[in-house]
C-alpha positions as CSV (number, residue, x, y, z in Angstrom):
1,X,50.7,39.0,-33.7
2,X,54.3,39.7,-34.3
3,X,56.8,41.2,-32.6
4,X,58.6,44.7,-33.9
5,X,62.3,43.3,-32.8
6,X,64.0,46.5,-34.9
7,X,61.9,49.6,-32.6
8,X,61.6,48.1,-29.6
9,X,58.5,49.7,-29.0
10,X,56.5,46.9,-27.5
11,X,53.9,46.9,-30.2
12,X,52.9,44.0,-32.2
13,X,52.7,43.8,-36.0
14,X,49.7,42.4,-37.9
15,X,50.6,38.9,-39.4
16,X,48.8,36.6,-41.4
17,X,49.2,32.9,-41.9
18,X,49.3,31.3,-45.8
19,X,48.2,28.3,-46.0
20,X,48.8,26.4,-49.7
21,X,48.0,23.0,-50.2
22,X,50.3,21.8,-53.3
23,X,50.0,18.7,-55.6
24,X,51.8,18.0,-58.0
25,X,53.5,21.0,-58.3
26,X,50.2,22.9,-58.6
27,X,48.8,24.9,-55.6
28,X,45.6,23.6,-55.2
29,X,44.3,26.3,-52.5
30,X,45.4,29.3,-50.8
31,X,43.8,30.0,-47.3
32,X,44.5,33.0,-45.3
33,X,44.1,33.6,-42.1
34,X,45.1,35.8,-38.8
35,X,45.8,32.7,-36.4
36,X,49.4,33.1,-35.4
37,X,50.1,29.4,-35.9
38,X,49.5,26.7,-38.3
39,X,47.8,24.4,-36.1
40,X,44.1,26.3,-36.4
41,X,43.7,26.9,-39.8
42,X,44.7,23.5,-40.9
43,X,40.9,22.2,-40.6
44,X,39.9,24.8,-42.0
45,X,42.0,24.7,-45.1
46,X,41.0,21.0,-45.6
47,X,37.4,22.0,-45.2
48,X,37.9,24.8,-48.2
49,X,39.6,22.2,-50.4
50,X,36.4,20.0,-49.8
51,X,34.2,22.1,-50.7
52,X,36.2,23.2,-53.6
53,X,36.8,19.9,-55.4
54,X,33.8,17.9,-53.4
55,X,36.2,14.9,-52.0
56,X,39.1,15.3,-48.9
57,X,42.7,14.4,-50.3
58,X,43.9,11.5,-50.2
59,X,47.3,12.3,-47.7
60,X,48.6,15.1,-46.1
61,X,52.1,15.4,-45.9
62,X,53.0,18.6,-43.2
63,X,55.7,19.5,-40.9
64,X,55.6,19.3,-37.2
65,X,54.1,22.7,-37.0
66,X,50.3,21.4,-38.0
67,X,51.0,18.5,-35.4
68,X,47.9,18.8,-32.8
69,X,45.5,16.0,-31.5
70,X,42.6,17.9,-33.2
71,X,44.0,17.8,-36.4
72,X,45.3,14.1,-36.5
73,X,41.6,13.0,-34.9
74,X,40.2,15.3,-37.5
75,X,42.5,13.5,-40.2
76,X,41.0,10.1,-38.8
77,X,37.6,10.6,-39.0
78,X,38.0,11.6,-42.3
79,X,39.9,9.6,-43.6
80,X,42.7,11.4,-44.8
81,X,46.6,9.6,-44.6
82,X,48.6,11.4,-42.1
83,X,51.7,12.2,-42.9
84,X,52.3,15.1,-40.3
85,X,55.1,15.3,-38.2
86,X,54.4,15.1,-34.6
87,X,56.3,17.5,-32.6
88,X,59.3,17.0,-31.0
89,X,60.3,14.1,-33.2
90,X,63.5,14.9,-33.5
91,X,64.3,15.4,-29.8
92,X,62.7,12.5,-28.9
93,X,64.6,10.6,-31.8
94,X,68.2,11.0,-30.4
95,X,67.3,11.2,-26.9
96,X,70.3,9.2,-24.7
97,X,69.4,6.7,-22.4
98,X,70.3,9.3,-19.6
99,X,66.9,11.2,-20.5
């Protein structure tokens, strides 16, 4: 999943993605996983929080990198407040005219 940039050797590295879902300055869960982006575990680290505490949270705040229309449907039908930045924002923010 990653790249070794310092041997060259053309071999990829394992790597793991942490997810941590924080309130309140408490980490409320940890889920691990071997996706090489935060997009696909993002349901299933709401999913474990559910079955954890037995209710979805309220909001999600996230940056762009959990911005996908499966998770912002997903966020929808349950009824969670989406605070996720959608991807690209920034670009499209101070595009010019000329664009």
């Amino acid at each position: 999943m990653k790249y070794d940039y310092y041997c060259n050797t053309g071999v990829f590295k394992p790597g793991y993605s942490i997810q941590l879902g924080v309130s309140d300055i408490f980490v409320h869960i940890v889920y691990v996983s071997g996706d090489p982006n935060d997009q696909k575990p993002f349901i299933p680290t709401v999913e474990v929080y559910h079955d954890l505490y037995g209710a979805y949270p309220e909001n999600i705040c996230a940056d762009a990198g959990y911005s996908s229309y499966d998770n912002y449907r997903y966020m929808q039908v349950k009824e969670i407040g989406n605070y996720v930045k959608p991807q690209y924002w920034m670009k499209r923010k101070s595009r010019s005219k000329k664009d």
